[in-house]
GUVEX-906910 format. One record per residue: y, z, x of N, C-alpha, C in turn; residue in one letter. Coordinates in steps of 0.2 Angstrom, whole numbers, plus 2048, in hexadecimal, padded with zeros to 3 digits. Layout:
N
YZXYZXYZXa/...
//
This chain:
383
79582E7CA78F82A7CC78B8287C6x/7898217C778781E7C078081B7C2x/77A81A7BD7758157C077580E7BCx/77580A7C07758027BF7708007BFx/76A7FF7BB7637F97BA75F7FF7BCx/75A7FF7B87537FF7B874F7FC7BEx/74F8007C47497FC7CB7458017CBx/7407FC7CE73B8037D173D8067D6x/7408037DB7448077E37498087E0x/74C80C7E375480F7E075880E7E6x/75D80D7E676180D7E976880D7EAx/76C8127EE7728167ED7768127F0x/77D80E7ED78380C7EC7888107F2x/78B8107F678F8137F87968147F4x/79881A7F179E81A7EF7A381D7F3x/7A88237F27AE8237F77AA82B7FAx/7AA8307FE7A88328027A783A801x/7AB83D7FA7AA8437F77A28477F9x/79E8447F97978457F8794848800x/79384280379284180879584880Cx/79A84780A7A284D8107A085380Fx/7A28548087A085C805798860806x/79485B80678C85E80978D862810x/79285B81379185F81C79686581Bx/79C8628187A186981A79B870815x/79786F81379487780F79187A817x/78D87481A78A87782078E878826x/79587782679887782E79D87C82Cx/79F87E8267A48828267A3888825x/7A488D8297A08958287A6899829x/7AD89782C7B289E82F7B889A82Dx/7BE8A082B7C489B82B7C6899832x/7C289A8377C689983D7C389083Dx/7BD88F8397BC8898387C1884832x/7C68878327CA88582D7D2881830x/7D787E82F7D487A82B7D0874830x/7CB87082B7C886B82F7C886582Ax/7CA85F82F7CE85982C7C885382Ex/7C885082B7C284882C7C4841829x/7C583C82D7CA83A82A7C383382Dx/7C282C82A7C28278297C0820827x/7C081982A7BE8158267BB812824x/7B781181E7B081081C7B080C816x/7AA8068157AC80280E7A780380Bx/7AA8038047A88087FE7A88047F8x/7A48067F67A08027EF7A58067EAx/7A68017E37AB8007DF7A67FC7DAx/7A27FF7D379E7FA7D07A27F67CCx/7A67F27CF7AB7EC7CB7AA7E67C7x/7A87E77C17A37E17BE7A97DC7B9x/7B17DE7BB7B47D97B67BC7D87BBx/7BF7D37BA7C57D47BC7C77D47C3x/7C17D17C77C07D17CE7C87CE7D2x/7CD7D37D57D17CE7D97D07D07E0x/7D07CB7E67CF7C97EC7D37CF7F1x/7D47D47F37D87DA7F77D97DE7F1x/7D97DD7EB7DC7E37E57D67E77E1x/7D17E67DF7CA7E77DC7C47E47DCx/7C07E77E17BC7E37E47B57E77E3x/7AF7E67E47A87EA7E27A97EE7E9x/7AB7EC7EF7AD7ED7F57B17EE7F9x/7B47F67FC7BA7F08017BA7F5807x/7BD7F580A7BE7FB8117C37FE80Fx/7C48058117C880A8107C980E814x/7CE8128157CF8188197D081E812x/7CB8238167CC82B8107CB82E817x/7CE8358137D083C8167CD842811x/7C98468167C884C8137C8851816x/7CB8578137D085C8187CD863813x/7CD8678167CB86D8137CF872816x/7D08778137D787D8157D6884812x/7D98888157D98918137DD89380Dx/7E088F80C7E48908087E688C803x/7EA88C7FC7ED8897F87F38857FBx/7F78877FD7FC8878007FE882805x/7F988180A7F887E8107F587780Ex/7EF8778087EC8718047F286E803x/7F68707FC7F986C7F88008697FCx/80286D80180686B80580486480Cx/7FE86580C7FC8608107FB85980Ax/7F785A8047F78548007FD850800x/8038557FE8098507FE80B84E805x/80A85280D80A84E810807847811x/80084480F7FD8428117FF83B80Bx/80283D80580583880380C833806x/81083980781483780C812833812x/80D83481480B82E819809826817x/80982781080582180F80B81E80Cx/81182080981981F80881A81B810x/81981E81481C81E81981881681Cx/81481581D80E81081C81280A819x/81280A81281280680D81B80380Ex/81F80A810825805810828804819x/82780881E82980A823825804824x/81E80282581C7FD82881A7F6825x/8197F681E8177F081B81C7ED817x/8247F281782A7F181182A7EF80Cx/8247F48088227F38008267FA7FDx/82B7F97F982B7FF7F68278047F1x/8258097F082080B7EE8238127E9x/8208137E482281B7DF8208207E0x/8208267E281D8297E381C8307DDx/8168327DC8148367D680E83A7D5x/80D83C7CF80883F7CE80683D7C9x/7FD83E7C77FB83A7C57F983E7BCx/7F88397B77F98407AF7F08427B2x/7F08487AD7EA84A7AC7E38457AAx/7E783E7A97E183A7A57E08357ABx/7E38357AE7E582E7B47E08327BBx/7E38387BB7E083D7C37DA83B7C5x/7D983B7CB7D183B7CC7CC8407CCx/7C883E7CA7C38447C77BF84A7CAx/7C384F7C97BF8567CC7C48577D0x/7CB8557D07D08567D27D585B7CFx/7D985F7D57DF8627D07E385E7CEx/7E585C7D27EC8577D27EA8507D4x/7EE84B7D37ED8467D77F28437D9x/7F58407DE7FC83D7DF7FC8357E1x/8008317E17FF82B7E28048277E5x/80481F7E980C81D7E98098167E7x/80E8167E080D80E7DD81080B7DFx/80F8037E08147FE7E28117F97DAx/81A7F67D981A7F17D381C7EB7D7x/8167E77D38147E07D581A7DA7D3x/81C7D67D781F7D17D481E7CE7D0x/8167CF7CC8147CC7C48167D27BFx/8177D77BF8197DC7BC8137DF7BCx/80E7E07BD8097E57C18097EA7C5x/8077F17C38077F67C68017F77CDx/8027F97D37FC7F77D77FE7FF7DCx/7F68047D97F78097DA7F38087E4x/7F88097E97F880A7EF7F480F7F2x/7F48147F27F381A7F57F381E7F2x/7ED8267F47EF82A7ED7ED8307F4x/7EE8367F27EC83D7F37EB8437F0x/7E68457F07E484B7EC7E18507EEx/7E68547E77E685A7EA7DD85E7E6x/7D985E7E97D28617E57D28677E3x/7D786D7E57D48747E47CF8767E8x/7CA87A7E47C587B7E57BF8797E0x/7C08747DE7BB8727D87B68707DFx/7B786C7E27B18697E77AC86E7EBx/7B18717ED7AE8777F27AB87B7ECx/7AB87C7E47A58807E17A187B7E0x/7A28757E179A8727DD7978707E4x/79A8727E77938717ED7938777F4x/79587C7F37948827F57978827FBx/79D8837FD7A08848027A5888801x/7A688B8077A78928067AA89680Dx/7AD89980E7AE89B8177AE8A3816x/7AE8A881B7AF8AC81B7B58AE81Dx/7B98B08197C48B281C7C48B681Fx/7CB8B78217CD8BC8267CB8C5825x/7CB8C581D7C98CA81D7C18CC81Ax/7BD8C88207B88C681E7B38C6817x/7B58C38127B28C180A7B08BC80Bx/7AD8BB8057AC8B28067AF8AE801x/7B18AB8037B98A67FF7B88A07FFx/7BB89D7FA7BB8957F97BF8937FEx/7BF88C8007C48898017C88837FDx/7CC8838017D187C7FA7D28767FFx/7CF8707FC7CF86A7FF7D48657FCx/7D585F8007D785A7FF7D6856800x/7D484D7FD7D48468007D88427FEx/7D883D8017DC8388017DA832805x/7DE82B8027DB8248057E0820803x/7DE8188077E38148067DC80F806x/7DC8078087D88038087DD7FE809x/7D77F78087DA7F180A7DD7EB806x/7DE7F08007E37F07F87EB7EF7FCx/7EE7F38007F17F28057F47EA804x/7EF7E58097EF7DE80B7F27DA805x/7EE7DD8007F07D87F87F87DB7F8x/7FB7E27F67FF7E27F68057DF7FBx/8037DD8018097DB8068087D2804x/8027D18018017C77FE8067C87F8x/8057CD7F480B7CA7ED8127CE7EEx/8137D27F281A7D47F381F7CF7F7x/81B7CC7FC8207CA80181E7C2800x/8187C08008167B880081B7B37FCx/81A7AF7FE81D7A97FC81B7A27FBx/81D79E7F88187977F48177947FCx/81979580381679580A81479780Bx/81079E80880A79F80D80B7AA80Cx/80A7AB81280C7B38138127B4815x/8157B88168187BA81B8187C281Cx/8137C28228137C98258187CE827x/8197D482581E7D882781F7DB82Ex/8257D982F8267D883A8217DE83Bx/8217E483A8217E983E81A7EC83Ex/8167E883780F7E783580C7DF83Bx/80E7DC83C80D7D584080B7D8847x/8037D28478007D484E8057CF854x/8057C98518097C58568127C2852x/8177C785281D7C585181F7BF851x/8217BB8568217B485881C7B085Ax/81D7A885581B7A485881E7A085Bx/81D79C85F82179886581E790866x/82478B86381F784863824781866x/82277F86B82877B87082677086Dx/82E77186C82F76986B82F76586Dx/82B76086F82875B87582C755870x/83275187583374B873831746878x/83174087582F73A87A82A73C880x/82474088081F743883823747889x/82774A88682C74F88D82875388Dx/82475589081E75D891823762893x/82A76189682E76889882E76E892x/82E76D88B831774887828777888x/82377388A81D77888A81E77C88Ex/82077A89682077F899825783899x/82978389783178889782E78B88Fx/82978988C82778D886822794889x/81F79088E81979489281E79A895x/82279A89782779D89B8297A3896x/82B7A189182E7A388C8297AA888x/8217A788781E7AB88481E7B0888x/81E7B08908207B78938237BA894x/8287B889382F7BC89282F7C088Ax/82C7BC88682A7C28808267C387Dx/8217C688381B7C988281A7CE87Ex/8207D387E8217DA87881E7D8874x/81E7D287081F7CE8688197CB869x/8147CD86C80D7C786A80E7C186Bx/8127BC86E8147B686780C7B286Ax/80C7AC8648067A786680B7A0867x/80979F86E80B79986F80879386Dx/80A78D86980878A86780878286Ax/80778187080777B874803775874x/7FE77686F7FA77086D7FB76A86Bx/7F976486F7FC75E86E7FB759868x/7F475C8667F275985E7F6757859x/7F975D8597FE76285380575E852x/80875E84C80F75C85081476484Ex/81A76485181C76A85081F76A846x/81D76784381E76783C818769839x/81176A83C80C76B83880B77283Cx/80F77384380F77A84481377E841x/81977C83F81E77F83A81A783833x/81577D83181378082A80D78582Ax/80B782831805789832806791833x/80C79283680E79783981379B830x/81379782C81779982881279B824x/80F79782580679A81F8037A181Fx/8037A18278007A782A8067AE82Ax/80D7AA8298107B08278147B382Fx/8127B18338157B183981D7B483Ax/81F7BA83B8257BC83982D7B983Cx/82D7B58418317B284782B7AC849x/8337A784882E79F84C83479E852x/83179C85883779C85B83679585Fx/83B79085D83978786083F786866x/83D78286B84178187183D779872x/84177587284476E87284876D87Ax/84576587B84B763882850765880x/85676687A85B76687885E76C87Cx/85C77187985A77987985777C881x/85377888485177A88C85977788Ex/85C77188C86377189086877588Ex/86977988886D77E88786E784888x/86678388B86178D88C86278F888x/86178C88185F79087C858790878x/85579487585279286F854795866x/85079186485079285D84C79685Bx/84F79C85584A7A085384D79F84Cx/8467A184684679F8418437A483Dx/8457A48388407AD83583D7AB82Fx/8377AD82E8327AA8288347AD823x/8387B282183A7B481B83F7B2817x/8457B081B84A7AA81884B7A481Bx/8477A181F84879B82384D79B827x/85379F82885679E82B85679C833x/85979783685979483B860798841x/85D79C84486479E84B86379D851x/86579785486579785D86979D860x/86579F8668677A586B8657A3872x/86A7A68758697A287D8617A687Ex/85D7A18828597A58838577AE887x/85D7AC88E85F7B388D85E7BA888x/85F7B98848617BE87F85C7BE87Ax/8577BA87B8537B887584F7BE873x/84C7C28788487C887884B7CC872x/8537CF8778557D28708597D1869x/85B7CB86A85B7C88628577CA85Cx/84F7C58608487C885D8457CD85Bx/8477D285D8477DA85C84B7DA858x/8517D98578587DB8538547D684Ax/8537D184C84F7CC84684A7D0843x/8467D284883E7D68438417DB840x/8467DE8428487E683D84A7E4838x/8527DF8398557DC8368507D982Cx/8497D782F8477D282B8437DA827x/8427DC82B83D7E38278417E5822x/8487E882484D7EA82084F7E6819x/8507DF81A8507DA81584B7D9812x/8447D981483D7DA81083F7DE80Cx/83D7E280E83C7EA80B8447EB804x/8487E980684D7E97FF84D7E37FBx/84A7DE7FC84A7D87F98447DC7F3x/83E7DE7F68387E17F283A7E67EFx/8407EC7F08417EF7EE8457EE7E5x/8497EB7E78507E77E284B7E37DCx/8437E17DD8427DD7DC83D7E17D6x/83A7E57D88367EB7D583B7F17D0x/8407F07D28457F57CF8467F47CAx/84A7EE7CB8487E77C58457E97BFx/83E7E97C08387E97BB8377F17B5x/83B7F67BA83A7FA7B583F7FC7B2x/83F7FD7AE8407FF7A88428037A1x/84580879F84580D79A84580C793x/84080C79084080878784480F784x/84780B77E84A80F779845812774x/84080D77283B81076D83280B76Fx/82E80F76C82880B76C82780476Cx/82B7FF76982C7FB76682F7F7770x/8347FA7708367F77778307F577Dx/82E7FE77D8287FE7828237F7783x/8227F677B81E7F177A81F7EA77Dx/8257E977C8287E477F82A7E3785x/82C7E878A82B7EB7908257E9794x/8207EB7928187E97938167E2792x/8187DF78C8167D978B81A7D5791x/8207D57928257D27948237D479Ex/81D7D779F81C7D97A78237DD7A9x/8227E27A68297E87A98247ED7AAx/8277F17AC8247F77AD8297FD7A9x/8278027A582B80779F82B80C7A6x/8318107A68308197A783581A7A1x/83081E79E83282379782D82A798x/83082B79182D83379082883278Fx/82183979081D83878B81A84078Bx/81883F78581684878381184A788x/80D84678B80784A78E80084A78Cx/7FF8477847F88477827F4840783x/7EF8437867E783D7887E8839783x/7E783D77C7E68377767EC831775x/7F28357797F882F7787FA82B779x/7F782F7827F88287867F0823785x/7EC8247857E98207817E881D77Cx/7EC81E7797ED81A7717F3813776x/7F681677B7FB81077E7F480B783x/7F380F7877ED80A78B7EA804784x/7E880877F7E380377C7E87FD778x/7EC7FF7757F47FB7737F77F5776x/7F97F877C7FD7F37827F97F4789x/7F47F57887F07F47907F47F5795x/7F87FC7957FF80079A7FA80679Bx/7FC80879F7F88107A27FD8137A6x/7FE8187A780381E7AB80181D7B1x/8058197B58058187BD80781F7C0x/80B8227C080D8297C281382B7BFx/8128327C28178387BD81D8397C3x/8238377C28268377CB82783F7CBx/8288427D48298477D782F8497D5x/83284F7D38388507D583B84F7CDx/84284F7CD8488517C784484C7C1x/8428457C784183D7C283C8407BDx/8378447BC8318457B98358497B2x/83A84D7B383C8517AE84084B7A9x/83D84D7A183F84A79B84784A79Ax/84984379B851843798853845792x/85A84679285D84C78C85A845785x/85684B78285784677985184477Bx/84D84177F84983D77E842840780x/83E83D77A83683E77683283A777x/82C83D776826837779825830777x/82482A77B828824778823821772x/81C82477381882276D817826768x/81982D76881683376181B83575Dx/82383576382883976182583F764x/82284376682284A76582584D76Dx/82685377082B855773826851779x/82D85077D82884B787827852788x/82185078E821855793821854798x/82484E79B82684B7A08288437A0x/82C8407A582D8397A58298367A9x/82782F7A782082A7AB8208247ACx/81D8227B081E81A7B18178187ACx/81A8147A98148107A68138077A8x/80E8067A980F7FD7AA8047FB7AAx/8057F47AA7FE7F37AA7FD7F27B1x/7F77F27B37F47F37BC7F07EF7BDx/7EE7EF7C37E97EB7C57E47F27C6x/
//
């Protein structure tokens, strides 16, 4: 909490919701039979962001979803936090097909008053690291600075151990620079309110594909689609629009095509054009949006994988960075060292990954001191 300007009235900025939450939980929680208790929602929250403002990415403002969870145990906490990042994993590639890293966060990175922090980064097509979602694990640091407390099983009075976590609408940006294209968006199928559009081809004032289009958007009602029948328009300036908008499936039916019973469907991620009897269009369509999800999603993958990279010495790192790559290397573990790298090459420790990948490869020392690693890290610059 910081003050900005000398007023005579003061007045309180909303930040994220630590404050707010922890007062109530001092008054509402008395028993572990009050335990655990979850509160989960979303709220727009001030950010004093005075440089480097980008539109969905870093904003003074923006909407968010948090989660605050309190528990009887250590055990129950820390195993719910990785739950909870695994959702946002699940989120990130299961519905918007962004690959994302998952990890923990150095001592210097963590968020404040945290024990742990854990995070899922996604690497940006510009070589920018773009921190998604995080969860944290608190301890009990929060529940002592604001006196919460329950009485346990064996009636004492006992701490409990919390956790939050949040996402926002940093999201949005990430599915504009992962998937967009010099045409516009393209929405990932299974994240898309309306799957198809549908723009029936009017030759020589033949009005029939309107109604066989009208016919048609009922038949694939599953799919949202937006019918596009307006006479204004011609279907070349519908084509562009719907590509702008990112619209996952276009699907066009001509005199041609009403005499064939077929129509044409077209997919906004490769252009690809495939006629299908109309018959069968339904499940096509379905088979396409998974189809295209699958293709997203490894197209971004292949594409971020790409970017990173393992330097032989300091000297590579630097090049790495300059060059928009992302380093995982070693590093010793000391604030002052990774700091001597932030100030250098304006890189910071995106996360420490889960699992075997965290442990220091045979031989290899910190990439900036020399001295022994204490773990492997992704390093890259961020938004």
């Amino acid at each position: 909490i910081e003050q900005k300007g000398d007023h005579e009235e003061r007045y309180a900025l909303r930040p994220t919701s630590e404050a707010i939450i922890n007062d109530s939980y001092a008054k509402w929680i008395r028993s572990w039979r009050d335990l655990p208790l979850k509160l989960n929602q979303w709220a727009n929250i001030i950010r004093w962001e005075v440089q480097d403002c980008k539109l969905f990415l870093r904003t003074r403002e923006f909407l968010w979803q948090e989660g605050h969870c309190v528990y009887e145990t250590e055990e129950e906490c820390h195993k719910e936090t990785l739950h909870y990042l695994e959702r946002y994993r699940q989120v990130s590639e299961d519905l918007l097909a962004i690959p994302v890293w998952l990890g923990r966060k150095t001592e210097r990175e963590k968020f404040a008053g945290a024990k742990e922090t854990y995070g899922i980064e996604g690497f940006m097509p510009d070589g920018k690291a773009l921190q998604m979602g995080t969860s944290h694990d608190l301890g009990q640091n929060f529940a002592k600075a604001f006196g919460i407390n329950f009485q346990s099983r064996d009636e004492k009075p006992t701490l409990p151990w919390q956790n939050s976590w949040g996402i926002s609408t940093r999201l949005i940006g990430a599915v504009i620079m992962t998937h967009g294209d010099d045409k516009g968006l393209i929405i990932p199928p299974r994240a898309a309110k309306h799957k198809v559009a549908i723009v029936p081809i009017i030759f020589k004032g033949d009005t029939t594909p309107v109604k066989e289009c009208e016919k048609l958007a009922k038949e694939l009602k599953e799919f949202k689609p937006i019918l596009d029948a307006r006479e204004e328009y011609s279907a070349g300036w519908k084509f562009n629009k719907y590509e702008l908008e990112g619209i996952p499936l276009r699907v066009e039916m001509g005199p041609r095509d009403i005499k064939n019973d077929e129509v044409v469907i077209v997919r906004r991620d490769t252009g690809e054009k495939i006629s299908v009897k109309r018959k069968g269009a339904g499940k096509k369509i379905s088979a396409l949006l998974e189809t295209m999800h699958t293709d997203m999603f490894a197209k971004a993958k292949k594409e971020a994988s790409a970017m990173i990279l393992t330097p032989k010495n300091y000297e590579d790192f630097k090049k790495n960075i300059k060059d928009r790559k992302v380093n995982y290397c070693a590093h010793c573990g000391n604030d002052a060292c990774e700091l001597a790298i932030k100030e250098e090459t304006a890189a910071t420790t995106r996360n420490i990954p889960l699992g075997k990948e965290a442990e220091p490869k045979k031989g290899f020392v910190c990439i900036k001191c020399g001295k022994a690693a204490e773990y492997m890290v992704y390093f890259a610059r961020a938004y």
